[in-house]
C-alpha atoms as an extended CHARMM CRD file, in Angstrom:
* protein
*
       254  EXT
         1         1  UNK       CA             11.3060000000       23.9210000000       36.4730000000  PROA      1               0.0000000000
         2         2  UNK       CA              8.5690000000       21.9470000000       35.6240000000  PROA      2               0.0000000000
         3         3  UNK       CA              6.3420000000       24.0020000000       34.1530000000  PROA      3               0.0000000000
         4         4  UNK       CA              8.9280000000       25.6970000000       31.7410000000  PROA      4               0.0000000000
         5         5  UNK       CA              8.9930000000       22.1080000000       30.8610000000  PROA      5               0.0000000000
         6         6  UNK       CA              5.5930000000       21.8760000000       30.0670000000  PROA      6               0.0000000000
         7         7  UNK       CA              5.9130000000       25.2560000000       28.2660000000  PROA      7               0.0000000000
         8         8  UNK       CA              7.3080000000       24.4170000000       24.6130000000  PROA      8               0.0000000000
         9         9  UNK       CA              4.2240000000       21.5090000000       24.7880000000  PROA      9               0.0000000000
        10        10  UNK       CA              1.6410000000       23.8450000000       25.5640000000  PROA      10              0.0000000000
        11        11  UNK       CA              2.7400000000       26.2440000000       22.7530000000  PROA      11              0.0000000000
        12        12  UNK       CA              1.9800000000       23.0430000000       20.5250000000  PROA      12              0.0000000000
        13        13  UNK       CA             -1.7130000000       22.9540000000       21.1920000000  PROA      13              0.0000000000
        14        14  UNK       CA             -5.1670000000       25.0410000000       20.8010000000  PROA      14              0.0000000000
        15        15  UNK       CA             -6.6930000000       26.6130000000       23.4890000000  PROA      15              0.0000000000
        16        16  UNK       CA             -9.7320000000       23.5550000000       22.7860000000  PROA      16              0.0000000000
        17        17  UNK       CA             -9.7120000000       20.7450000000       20.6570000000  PROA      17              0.0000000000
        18        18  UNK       CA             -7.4380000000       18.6810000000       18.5620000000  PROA      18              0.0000000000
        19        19  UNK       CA             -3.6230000000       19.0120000000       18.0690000000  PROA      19              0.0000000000
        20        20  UNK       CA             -3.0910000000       21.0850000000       15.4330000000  PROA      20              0.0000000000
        21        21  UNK       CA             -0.1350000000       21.6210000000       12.9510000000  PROA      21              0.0000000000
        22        22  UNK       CA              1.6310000000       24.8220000000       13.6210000000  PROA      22              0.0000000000
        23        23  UNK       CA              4.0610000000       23.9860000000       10.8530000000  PROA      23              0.0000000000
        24        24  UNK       CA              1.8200000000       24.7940000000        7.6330000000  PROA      24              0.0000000000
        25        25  UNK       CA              3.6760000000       27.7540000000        5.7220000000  PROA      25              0.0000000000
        26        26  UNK       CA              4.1200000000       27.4590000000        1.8130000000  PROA      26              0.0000000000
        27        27  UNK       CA              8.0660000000       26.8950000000        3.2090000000  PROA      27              0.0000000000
        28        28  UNK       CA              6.8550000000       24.5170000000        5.4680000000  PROA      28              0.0000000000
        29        29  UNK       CA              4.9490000000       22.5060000000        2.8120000000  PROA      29              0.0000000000
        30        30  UNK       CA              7.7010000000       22.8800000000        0.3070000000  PROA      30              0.0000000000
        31        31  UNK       CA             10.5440000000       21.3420000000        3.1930000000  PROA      31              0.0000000000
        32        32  UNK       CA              8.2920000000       18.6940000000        3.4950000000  PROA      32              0.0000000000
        33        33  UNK       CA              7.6990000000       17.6300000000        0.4600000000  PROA      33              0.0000000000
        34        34  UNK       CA             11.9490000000       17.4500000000        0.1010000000  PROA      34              0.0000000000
        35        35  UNK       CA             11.4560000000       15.0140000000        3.1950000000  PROA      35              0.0000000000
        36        36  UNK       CA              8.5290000000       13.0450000000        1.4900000000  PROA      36              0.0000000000
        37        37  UNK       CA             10.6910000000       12.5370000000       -1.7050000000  PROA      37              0.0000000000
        38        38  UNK       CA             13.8490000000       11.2140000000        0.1040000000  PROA      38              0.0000000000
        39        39  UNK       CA             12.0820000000        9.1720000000        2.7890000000  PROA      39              0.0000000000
        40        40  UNK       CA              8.4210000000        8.1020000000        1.6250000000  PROA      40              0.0000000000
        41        41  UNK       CA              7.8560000000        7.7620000000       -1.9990000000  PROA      41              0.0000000000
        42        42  UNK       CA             10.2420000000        4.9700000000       -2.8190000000  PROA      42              0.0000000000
        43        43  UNK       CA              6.6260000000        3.3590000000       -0.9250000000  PROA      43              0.0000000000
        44        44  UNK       CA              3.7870000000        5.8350000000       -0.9700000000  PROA      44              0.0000000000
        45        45  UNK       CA              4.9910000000        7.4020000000       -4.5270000000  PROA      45              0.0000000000
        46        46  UNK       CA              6.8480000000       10.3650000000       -5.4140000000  PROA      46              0.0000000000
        47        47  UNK       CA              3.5730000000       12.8100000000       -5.6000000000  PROA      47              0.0000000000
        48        48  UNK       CA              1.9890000000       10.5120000000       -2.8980000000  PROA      48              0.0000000000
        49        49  UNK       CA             -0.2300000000        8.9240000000       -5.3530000000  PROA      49              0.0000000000
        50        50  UNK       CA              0.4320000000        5.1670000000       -4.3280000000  PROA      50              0.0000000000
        51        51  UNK       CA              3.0730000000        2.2690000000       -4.7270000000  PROA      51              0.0000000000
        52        52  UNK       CA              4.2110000000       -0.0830000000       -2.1310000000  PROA      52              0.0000000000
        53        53  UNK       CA              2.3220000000        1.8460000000        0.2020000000  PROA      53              0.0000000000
        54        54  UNK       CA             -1.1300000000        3.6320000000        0.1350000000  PROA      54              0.0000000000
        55        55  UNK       CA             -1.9960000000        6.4990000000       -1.7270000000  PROA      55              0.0000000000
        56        56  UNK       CA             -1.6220000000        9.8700000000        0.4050000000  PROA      56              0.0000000000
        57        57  UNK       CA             -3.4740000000       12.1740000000       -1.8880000000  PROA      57              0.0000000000
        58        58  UNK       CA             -6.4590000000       10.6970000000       -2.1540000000  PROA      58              0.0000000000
        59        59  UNK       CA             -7.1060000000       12.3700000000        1.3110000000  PROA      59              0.0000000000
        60        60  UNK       CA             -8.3040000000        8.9860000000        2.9520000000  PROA      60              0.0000000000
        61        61  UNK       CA             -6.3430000000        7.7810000000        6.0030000000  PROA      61              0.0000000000
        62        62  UNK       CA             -7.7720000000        4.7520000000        7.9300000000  PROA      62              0.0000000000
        63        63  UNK       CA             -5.5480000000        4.9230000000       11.0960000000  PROA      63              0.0000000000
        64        64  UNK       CA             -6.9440000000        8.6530000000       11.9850000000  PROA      64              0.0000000000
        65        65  UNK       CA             -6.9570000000       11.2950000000        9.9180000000  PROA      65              0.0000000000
        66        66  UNK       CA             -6.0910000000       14.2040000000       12.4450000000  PROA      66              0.0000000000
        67        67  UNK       CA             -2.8520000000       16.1730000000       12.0320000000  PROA      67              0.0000000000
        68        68  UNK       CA             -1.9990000000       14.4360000000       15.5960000000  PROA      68              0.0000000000
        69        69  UNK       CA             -2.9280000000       10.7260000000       14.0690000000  PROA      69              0.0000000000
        70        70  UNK       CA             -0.3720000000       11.5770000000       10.7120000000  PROA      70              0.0000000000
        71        71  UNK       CA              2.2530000000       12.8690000000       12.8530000000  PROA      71              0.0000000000
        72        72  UNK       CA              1.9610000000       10.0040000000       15.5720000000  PROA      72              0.0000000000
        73        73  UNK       CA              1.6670000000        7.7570000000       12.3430000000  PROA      73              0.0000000000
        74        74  UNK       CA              4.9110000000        9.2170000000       10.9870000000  PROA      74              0.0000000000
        75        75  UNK       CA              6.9270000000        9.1570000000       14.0070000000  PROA      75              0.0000000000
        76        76  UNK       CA              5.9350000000        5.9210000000       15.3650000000  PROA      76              0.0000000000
        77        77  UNK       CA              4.7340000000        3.6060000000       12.4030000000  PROA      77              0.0000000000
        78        78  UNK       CA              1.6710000000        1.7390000000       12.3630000000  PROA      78              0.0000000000
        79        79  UNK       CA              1.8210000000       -1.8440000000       14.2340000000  PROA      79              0.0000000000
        80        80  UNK       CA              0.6160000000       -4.7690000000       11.9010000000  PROA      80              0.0000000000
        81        81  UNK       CA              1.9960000000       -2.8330000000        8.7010000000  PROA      81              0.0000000000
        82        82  UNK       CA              4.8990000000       -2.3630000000        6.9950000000  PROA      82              0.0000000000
        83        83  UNK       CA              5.1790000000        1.2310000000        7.9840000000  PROA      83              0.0000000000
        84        84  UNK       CA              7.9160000000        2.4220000000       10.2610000000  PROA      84              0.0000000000
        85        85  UNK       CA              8.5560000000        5.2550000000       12.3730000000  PROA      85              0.0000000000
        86        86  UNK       CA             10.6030000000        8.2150000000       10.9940000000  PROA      86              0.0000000000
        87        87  UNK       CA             12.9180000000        9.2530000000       13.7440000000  PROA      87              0.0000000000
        88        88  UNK       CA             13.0790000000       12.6770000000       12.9100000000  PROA      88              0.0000000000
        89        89  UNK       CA             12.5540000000       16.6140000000       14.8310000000  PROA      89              0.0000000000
        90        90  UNK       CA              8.8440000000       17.0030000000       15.7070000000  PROA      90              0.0000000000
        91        91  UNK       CA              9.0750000000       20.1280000000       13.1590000000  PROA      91              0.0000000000
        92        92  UNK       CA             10.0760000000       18.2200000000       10.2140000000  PROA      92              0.0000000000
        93        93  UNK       CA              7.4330000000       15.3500000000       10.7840000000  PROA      93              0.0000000000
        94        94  UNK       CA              5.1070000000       18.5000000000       10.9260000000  PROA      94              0.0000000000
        95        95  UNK       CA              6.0330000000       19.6300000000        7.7010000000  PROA      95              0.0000000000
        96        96  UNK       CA              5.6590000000       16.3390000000        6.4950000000  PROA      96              0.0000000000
        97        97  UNK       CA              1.9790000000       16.3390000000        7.3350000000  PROA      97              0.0000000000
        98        98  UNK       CA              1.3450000000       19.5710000000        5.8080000000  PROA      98              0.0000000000
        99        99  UNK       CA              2.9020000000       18.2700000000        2.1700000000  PROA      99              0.0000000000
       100       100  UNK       CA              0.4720000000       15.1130000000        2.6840000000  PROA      100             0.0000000000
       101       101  UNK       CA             -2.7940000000       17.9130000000        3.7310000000  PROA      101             0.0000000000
       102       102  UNK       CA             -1.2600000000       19.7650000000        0.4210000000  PROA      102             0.0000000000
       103       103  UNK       CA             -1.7750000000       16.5610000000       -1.6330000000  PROA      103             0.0000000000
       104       104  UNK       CA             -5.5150000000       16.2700000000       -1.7780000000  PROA      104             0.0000000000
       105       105  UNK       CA             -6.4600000000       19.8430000000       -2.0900000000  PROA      105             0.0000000000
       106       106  UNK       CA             -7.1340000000       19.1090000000       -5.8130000000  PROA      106             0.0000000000
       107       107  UNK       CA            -10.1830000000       16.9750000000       -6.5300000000  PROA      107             0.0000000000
       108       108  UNK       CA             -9.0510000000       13.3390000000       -8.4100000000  PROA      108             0.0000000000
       109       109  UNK       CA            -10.5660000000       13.2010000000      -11.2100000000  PROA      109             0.0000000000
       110       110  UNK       CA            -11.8630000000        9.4730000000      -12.6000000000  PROA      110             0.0000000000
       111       111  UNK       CA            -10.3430000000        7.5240000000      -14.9110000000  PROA      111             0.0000000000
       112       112  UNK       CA            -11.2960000000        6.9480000000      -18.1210000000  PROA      112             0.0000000000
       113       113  UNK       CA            -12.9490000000        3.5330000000      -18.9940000000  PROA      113             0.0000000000
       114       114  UNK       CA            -16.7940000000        1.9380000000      -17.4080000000  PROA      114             0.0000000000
       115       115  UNK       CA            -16.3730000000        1.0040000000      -14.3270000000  PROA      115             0.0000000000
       116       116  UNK       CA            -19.6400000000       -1.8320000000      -15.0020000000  PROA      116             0.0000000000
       117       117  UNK       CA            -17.7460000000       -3.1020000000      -18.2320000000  PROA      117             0.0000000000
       118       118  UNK       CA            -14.2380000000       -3.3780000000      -15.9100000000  PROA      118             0.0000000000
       119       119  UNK       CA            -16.5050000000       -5.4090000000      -13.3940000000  PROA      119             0.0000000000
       120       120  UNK       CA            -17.1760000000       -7.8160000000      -16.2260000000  PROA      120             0.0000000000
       121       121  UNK       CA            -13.4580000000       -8.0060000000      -17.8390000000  PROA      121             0.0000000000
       122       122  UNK       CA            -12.5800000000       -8.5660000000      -13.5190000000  PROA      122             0.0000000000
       123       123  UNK       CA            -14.7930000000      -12.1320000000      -14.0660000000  PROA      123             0.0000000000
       124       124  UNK       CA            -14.0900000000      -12.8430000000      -17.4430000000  PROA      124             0.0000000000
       125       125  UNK       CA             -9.7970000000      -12.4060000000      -17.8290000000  PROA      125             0.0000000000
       126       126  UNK       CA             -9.7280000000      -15.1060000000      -14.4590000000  PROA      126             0.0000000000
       127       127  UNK       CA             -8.6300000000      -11.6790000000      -11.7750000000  PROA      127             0.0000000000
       128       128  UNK       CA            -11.3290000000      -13.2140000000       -9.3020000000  PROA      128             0.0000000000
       129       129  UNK       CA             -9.4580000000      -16.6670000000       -9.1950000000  PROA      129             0.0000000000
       130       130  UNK       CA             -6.2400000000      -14.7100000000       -6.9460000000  PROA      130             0.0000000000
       131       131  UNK       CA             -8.3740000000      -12.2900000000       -5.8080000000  PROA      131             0.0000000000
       132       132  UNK       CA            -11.0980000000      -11.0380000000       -3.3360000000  PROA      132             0.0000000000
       133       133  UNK       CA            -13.8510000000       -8.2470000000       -3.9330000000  PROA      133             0.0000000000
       134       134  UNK       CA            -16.3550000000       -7.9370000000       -0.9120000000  PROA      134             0.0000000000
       135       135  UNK       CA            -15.4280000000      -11.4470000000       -0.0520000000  PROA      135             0.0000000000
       136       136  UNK       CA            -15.8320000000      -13.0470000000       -3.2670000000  PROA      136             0.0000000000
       137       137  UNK       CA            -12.8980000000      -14.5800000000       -4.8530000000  PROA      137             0.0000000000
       138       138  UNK       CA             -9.5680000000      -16.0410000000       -4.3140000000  PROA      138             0.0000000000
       139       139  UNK       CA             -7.1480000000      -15.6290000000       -1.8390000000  PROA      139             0.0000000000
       140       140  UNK       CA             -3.5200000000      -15.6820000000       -3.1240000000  PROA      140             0.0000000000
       141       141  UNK       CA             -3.6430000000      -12.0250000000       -4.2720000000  PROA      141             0.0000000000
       142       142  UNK       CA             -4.6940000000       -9.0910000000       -2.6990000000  PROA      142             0.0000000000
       143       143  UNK       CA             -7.5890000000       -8.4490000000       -1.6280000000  PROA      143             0.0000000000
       144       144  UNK       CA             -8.9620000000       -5.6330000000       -3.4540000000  PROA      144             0.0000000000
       145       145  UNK       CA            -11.9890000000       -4.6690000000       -2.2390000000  PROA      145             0.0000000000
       146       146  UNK       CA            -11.2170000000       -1.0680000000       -1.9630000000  PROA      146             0.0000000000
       147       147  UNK       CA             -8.3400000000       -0.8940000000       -3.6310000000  PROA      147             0.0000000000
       148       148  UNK       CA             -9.2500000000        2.7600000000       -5.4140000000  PROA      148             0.0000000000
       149       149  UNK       CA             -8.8650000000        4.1370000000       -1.7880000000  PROA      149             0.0000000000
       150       150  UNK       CA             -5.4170000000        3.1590000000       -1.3760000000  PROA      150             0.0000000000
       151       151  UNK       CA             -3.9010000000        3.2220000000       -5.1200000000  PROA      151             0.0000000000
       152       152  UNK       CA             -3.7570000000        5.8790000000       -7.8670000000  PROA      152             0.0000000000
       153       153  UNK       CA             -5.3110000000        4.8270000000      -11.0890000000  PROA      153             0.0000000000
       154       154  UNK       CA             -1.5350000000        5.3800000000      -12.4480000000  PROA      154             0.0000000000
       155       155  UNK       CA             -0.4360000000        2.4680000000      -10.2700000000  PROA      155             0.0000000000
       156       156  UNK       CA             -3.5200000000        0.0720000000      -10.8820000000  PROA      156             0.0000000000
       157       157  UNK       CA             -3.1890000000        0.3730000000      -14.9250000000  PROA      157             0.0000000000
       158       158  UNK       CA              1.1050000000       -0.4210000000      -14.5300000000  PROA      158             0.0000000000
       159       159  UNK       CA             -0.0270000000       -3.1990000000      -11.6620000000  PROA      159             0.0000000000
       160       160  UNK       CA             -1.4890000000       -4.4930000000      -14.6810000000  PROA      160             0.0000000000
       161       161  UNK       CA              0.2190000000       -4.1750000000      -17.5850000000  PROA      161             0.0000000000
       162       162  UNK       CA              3.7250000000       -4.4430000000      -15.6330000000  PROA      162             0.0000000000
       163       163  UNK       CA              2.8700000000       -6.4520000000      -11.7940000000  PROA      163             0.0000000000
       164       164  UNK       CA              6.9220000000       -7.2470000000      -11.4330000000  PROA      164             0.0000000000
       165       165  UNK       CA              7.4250000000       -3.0290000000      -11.3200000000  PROA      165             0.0000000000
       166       166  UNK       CA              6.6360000000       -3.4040000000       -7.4310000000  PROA      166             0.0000000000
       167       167  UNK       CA              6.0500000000       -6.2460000000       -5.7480000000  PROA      167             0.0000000000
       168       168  UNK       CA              5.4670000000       -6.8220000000       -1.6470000000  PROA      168             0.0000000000
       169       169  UNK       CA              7.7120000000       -9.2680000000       -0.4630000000  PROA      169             0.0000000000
       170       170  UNK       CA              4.4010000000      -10.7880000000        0.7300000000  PROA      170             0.0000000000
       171       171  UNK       CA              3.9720000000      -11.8870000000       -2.7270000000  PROA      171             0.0000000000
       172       172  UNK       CA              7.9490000000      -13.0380000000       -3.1600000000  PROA      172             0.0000000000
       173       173  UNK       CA              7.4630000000      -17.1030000000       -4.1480000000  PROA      173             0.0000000000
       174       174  UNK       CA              9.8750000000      -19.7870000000       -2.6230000000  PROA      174             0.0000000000
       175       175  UNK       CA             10.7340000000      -22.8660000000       -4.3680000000  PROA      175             0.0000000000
       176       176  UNK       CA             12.2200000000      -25.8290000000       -2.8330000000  PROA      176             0.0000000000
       177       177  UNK       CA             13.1380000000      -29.6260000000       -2.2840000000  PROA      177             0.0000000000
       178       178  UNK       CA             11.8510000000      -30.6200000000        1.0940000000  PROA      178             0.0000000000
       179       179  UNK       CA             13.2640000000      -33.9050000000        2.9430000000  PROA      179             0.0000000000
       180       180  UNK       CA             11.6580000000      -36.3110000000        1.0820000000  PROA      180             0.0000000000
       181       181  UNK       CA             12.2350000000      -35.0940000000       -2.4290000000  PROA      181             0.0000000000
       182       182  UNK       CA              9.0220000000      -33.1360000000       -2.9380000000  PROA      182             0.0000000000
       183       183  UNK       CA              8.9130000000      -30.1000000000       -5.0110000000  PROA      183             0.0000000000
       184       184  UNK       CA              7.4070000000      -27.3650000000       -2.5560000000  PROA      184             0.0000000000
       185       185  UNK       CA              6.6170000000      -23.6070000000       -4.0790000000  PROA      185             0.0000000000
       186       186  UNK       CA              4.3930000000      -20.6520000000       -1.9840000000  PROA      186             0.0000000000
       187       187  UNK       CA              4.7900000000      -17.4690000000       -1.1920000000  PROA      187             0.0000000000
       188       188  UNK       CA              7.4060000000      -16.8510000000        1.7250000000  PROA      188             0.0000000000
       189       189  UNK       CA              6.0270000000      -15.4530000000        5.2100000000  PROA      189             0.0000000000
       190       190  UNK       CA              8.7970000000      -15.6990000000        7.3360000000  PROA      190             0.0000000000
       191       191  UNK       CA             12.0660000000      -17.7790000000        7.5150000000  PROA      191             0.0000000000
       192       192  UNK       CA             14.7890000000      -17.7770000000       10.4480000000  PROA      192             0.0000000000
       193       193  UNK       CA             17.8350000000      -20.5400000000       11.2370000000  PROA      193             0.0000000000
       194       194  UNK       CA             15.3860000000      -23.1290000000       11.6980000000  PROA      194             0.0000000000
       195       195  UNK       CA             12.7050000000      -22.8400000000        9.4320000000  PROA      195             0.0000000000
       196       196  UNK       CA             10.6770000000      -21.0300000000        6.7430000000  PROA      196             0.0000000000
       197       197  UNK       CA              7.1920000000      -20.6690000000        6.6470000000  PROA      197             0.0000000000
       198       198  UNK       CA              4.9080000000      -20.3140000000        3.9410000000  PROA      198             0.0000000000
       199       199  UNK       CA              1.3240000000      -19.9850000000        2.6330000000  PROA      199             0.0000000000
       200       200  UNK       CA              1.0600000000      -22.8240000000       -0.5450000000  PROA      200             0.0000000000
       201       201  UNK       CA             -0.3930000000      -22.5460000000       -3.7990000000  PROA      201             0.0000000000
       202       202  UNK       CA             -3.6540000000      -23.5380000000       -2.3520000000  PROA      202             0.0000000000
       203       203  UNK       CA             -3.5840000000      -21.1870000000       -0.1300000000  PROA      203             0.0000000000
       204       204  UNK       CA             -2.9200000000      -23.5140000000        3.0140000000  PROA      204             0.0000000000
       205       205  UNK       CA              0.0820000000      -22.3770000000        6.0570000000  PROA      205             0.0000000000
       206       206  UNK       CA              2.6260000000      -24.4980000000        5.8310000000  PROA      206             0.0000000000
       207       207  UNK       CA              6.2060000000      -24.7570000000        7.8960000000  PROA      207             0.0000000000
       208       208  UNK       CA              9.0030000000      -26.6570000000        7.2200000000  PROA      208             0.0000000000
       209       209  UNK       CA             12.5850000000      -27.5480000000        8.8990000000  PROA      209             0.0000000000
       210       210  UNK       CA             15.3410000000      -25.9030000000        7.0800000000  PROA      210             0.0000000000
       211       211  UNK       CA             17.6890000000      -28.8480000000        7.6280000000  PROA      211             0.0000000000
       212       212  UNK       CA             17.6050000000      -31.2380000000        4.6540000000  PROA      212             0.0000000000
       213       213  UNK       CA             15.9340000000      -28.4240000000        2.3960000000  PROA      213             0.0000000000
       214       214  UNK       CA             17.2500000000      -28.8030000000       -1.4160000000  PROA      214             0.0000000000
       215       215  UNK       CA             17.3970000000      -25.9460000000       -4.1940000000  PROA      215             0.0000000000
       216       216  UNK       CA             15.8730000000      -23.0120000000       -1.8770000000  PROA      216             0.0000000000
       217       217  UNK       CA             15.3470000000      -19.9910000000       -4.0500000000  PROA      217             0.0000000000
       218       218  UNK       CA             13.5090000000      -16.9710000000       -3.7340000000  PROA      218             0.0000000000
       219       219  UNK       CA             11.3820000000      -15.3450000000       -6.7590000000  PROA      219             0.0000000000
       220       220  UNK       CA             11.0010000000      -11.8200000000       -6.0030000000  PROA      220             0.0000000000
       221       221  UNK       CA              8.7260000000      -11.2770000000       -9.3600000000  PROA      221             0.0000000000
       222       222  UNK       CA              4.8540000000      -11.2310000000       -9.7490000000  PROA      222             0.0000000000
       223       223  UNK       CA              2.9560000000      -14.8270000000       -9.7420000000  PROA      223             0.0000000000
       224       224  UNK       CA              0.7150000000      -12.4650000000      -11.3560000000  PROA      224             0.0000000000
       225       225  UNK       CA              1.2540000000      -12.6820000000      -15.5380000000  PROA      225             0.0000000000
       226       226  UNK       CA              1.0220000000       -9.1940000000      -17.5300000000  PROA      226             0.0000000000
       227       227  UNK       CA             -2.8080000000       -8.2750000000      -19.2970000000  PROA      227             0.0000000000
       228       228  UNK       CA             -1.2310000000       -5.7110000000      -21.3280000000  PROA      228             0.0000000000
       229       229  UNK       CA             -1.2020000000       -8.0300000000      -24.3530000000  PROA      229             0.0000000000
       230       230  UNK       CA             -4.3240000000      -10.0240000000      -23.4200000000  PROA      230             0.0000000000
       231       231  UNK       CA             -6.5300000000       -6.9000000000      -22.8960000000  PROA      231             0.0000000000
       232       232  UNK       CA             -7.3740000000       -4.4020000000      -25.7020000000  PROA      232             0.0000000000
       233       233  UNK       CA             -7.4250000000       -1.0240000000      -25.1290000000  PROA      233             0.0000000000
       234       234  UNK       CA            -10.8210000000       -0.2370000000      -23.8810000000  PROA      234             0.0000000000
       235       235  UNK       CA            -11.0250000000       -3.0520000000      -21.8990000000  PROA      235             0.0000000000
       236       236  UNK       CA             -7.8820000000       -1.5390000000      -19.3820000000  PROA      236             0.0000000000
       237       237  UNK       CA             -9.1920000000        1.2750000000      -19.2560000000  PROA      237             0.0000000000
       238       238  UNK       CA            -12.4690000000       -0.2590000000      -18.1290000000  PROA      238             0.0000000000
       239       239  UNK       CA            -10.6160000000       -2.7190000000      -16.0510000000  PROA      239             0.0000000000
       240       240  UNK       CA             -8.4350000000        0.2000000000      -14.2990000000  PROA      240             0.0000000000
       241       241  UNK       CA            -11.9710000000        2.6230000000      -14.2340000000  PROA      241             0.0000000000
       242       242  UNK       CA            -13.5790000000       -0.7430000000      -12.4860000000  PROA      242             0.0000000000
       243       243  UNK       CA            -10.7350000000       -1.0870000000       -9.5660000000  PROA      243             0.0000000000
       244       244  UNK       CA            -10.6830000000        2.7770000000       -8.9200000000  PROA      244             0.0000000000
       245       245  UNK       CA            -14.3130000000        2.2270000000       -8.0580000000  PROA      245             0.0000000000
       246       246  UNK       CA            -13.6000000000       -0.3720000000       -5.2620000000  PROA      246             0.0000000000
       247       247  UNK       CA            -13.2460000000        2.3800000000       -2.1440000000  PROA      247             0.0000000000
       248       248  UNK       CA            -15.2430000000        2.1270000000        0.9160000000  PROA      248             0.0000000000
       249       249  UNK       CA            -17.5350000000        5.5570000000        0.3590000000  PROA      249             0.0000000000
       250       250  UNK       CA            -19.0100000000        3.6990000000       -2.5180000000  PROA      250             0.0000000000
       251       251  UNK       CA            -18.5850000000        3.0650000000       -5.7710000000  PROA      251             0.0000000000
       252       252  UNK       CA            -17.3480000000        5.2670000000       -8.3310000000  PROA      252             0.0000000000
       253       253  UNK       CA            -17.0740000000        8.4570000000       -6.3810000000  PROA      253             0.0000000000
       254       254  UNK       CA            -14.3580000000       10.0940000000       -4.6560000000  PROA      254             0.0000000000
């Protein structure tokens, strides 16, 4: 009994090597991508270019990049990130992984725009005050140090010209009366019964009871304003060409 047990597992795996896929028909891929639609893009994108989540057709994963990694990645989440297992048949998380393989067959091309000009309209239009390149910057925003890796250039021009189309709730903003009248505003970690915690405009932790707490309200749109009327044409494209750049195989280059 226990080794027709063992039998449908074995039938799963090479002879040698790595787990590999044996779900990757043009039906297969096609199935998937149904899946992908209904159950990832509303954070990864509907073509898998980027959103709430990373971008999947860029080709780049950075918790393993084997067919076994996505499908243990799919099926059980990835601790410390917002990304949750997908309880499903260990076919259709296969076919999954073959619509994400099908994603990046087609070389990205760059965006538009110089990505040396963008690095100067970065310093110049204040982005470095909120946020981090290589370590360099603020601290209330994302860090976006490789930031082309992980987001279409789609997403990082409407990030820009429209930041309250998505928005992490890492970046919601609280607002509050604490117990002795002061006006308190950060953006919300975590909040139970008891308390609610938060990281303050200047970047500090703070906690506070929830007893005595005055006018609590949650803003679920962008701290960050819109550039689309403060940067001319050129300089978004440059801008968006500049942030595309940030990846960690260098700069500029898929």
């Amino acid at each position: 009994m226990r080794r027709l047990w063992l039998l449908p597992l074995a039938l799963c795996l090479p002879a040698v090597g790595e787990v590999q896929n044996p779900r990757t028909s043009a039906a297969d891929v096609a199935s998937g991508a149904k899946t992908f639609r209904s159950h990832c893009a509303p954070c990864h994108g509907y073509n898998g270019t980027g959103g709430l989540g990373p971008n999947l057709a860029a080709g780049r994963f950075y918790h393993g990049s084997t067919d076994e990694d996505l499908f243990n990645n799919i099926s059980n989440g990835i601790a410390g990130t917002e990304m949750p297992g997908l309880f499903y048949s260990a076919d259709r998380v296969w076919q999954i992984v073959a619509y994400i393989r099908s994603l990046s067959s087609a070389e990205q091309a760059a965006p538009p725009g110089d990505a040396k000009r963008g690095e100067e309209v970065f310093a110049s239009k204040g982005c470095s005050r909120c946020h981090q390149v290589d370590g360099q910057g603020g601290e209330l925003g994302p860090d976006l140090s490789q930031i082309g890796a992980s987001r279409s250039a789609a997403y990082l021009r409407e990030s820009i010209v429209k930041p309250d189309a998505e928005v992490s709730p890492r970046y919601w903003r609280v607002s509050f009366e604490d117990g002795q009248g002061r006006k308190v505003q950060g953006f919300l970690l975590n909040e139970d019964t008891y308390t609610v915690q938060l990281i303050g405009m200047n970047g500090a932790l703070e906690s506070y009871d929830r007893a005595g707490l005055k006018d609590f309200a949650i803003d679920k749109r962008s701290a960050m304003p819109s550039y689309g009327g403060a940067l001319s044409s050129q300089e978004l494209d440059d801008l968006v060409a500049y942030l595309w750049s940030l990846r960690p195989a260098g700069r500029g280059s898929k």
